[in-house]
C-alpha atoms as a printed R data frame, in Angstrom:
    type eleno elety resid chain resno       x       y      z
1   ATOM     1    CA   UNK     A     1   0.000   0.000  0.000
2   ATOM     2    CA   UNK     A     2   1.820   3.430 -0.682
3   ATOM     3    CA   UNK     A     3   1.122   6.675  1.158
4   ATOM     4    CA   UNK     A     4  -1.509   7.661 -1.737
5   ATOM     5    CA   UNK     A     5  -3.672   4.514 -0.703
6   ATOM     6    CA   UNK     A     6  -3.459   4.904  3.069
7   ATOM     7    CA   UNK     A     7  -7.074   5.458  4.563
8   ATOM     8    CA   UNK     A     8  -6.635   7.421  7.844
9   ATOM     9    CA   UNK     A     9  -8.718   5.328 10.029
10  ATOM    10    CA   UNK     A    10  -6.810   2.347  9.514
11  ATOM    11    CA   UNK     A    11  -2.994   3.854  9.760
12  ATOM    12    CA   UNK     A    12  -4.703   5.101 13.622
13  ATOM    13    CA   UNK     A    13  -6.115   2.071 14.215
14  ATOM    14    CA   UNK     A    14  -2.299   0.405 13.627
15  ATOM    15    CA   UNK     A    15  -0.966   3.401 15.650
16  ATOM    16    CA   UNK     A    16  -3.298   2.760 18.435
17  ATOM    17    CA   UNK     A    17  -1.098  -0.159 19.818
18  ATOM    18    CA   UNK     A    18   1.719   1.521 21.728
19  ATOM    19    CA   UNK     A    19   4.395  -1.096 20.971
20  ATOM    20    CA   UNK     A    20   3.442   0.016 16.757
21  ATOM    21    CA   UNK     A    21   3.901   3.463 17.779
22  ATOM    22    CA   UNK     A    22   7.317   3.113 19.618
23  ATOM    23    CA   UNK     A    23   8.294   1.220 16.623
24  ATOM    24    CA   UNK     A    24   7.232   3.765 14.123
25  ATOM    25    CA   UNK     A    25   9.052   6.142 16.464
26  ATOM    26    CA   UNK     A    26  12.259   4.197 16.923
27  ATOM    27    CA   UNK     A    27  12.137   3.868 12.870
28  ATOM    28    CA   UNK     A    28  11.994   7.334 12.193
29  ATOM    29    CA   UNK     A    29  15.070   7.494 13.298
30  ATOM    30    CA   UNK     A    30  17.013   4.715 11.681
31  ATOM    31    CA   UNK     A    31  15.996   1.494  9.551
32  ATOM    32    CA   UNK     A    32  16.854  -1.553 11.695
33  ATOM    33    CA   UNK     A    33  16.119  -5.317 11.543
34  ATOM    34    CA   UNK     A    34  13.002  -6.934 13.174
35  ATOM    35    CA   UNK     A    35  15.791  -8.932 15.386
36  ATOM    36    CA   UNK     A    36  17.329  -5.655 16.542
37  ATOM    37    CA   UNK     A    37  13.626  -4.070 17.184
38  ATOM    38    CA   UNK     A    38  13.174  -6.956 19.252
39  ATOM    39    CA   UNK     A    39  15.996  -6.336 21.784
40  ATOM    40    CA   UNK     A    40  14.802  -3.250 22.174
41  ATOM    41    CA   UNK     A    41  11.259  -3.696 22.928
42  ATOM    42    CA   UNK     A    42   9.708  -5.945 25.574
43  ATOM    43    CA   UNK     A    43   8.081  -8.295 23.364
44  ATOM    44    CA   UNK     A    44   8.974 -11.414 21.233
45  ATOM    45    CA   UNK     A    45  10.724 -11.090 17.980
46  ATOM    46    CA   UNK     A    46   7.544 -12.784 16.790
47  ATOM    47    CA   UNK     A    47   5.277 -10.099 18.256
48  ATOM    48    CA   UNK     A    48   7.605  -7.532 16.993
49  ATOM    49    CA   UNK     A    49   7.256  -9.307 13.345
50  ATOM    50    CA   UNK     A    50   3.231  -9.257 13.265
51  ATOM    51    CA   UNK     A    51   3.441  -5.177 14.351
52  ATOM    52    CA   UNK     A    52   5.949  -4.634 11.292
53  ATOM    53    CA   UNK     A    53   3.616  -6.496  9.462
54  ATOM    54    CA   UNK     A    54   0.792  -4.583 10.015
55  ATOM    55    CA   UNK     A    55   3.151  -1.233  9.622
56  ATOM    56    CA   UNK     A    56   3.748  -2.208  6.665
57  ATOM    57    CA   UNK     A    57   0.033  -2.981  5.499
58  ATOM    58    CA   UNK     A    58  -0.615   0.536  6.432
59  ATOM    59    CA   UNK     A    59   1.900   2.170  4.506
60  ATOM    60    CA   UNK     A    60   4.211   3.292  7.301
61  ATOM    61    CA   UNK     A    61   7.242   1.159  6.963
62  ATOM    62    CA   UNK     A    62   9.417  -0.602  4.247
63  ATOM    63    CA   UNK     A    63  10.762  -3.765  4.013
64  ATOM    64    CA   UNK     A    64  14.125  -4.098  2.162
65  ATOM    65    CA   UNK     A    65  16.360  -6.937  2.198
66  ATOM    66    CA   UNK     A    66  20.494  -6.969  2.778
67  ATOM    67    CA   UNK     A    67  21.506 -10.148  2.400
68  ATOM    68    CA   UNK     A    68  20.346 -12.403  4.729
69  ATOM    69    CA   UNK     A    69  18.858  -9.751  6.898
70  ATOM    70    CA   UNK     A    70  15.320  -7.645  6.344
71  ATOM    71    CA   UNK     A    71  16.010  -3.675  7.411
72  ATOM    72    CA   UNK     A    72  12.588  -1.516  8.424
73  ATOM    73    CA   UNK     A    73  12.196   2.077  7.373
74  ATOM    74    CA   UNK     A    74   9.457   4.356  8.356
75  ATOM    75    CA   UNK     A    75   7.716   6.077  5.211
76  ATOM    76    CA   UNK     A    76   8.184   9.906  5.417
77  ATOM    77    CA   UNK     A    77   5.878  10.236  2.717
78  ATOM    78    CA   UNK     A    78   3.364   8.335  4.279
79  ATOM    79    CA   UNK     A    79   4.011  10.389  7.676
80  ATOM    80    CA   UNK     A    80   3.824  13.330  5.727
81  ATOM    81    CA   UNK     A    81   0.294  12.771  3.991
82  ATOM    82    CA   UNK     A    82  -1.294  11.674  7.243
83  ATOM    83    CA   UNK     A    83   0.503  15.263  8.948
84  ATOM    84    CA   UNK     A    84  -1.574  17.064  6.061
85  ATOM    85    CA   UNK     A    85  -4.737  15.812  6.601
86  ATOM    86    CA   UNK     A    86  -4.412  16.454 10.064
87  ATOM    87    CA   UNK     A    87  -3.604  20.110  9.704
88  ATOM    88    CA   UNK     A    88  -6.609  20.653  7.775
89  ATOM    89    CA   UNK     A    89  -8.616  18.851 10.229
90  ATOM    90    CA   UNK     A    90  -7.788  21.404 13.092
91  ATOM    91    CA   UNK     A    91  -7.594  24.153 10.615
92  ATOM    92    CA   UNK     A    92 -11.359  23.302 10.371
93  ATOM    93    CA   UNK     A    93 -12.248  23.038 13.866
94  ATOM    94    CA   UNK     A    94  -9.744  26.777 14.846
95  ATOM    95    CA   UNK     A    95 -12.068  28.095 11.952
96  ATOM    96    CA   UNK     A    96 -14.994  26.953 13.332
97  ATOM    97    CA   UNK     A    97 -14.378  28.044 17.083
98  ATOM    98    CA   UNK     A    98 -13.638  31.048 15.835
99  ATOM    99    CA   UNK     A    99 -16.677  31.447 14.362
100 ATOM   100    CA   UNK     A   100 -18.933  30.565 17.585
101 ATOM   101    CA   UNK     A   101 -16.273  32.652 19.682
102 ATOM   102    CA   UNK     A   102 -16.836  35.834 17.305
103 ATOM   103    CA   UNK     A   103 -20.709  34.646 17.484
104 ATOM   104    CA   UNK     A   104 -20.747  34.420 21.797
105 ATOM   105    CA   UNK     A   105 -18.799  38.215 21.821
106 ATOM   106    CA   UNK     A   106 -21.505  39.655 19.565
107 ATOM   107    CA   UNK     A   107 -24.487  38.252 21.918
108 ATOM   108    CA   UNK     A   108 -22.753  39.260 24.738
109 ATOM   109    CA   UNK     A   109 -24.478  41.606 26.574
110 ATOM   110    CA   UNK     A   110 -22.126  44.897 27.278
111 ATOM   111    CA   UNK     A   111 -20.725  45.392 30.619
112 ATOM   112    CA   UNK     A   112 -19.629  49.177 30.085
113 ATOM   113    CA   UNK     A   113 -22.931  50.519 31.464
């Protein structure tokens, strides 16, 4: 799945799971092997193989093979998109609270009597 298929209620429903997020976290910062992953984390290298998995299904990581070894790199595209939409969520919402804050000033009744 690339960033341009990614539907936003599935990449937060992989993100929900904290050990998903502190791997997307930990990946942002350098690709590494599931076997490395898993000595960093508290779970199995099997548990930490079904999270990159569903990364991956998401559109958040990339698998890439080095020899005998698979490396795991966190999609900045992908990361990027998903940053978008969310700015233009809240831009919606600080337009819209503007709007009922402007709206509550104007019915307020005037305390310089």
């Amino acid at each position: 799945m690339s960033g341009a298929d990614v539907a936003l209620p599935v990449v937060f429903a992989a993100l929900a799971d904290d050990t998903r997020w502190g791997l997307l976290v930990r990946l942002g910062s350098a690709p590494a092997s599931a076997s490395a992953l898993a000595a960093e984390f508290p779970v199995s290298r099997q548990a930490i193989a079904k999270h990159l998995a569903v990364l991956q299904e998401t559109g958040l990581v990339t698998a890439e093979k080095a020899g005998r070894e698979v490396r795991f790199t966190a999609v900045g595209a992908t990361l990027s998109m998903i940053g978008r939409e969310l700015e233009t969520i809240a831009g919606g919402w600080d337009r819209r609270l503007s709007s009922i804050k402007a709206q509550a000033e104007s019915a307020a009744p005037s305390t310089d009597q």
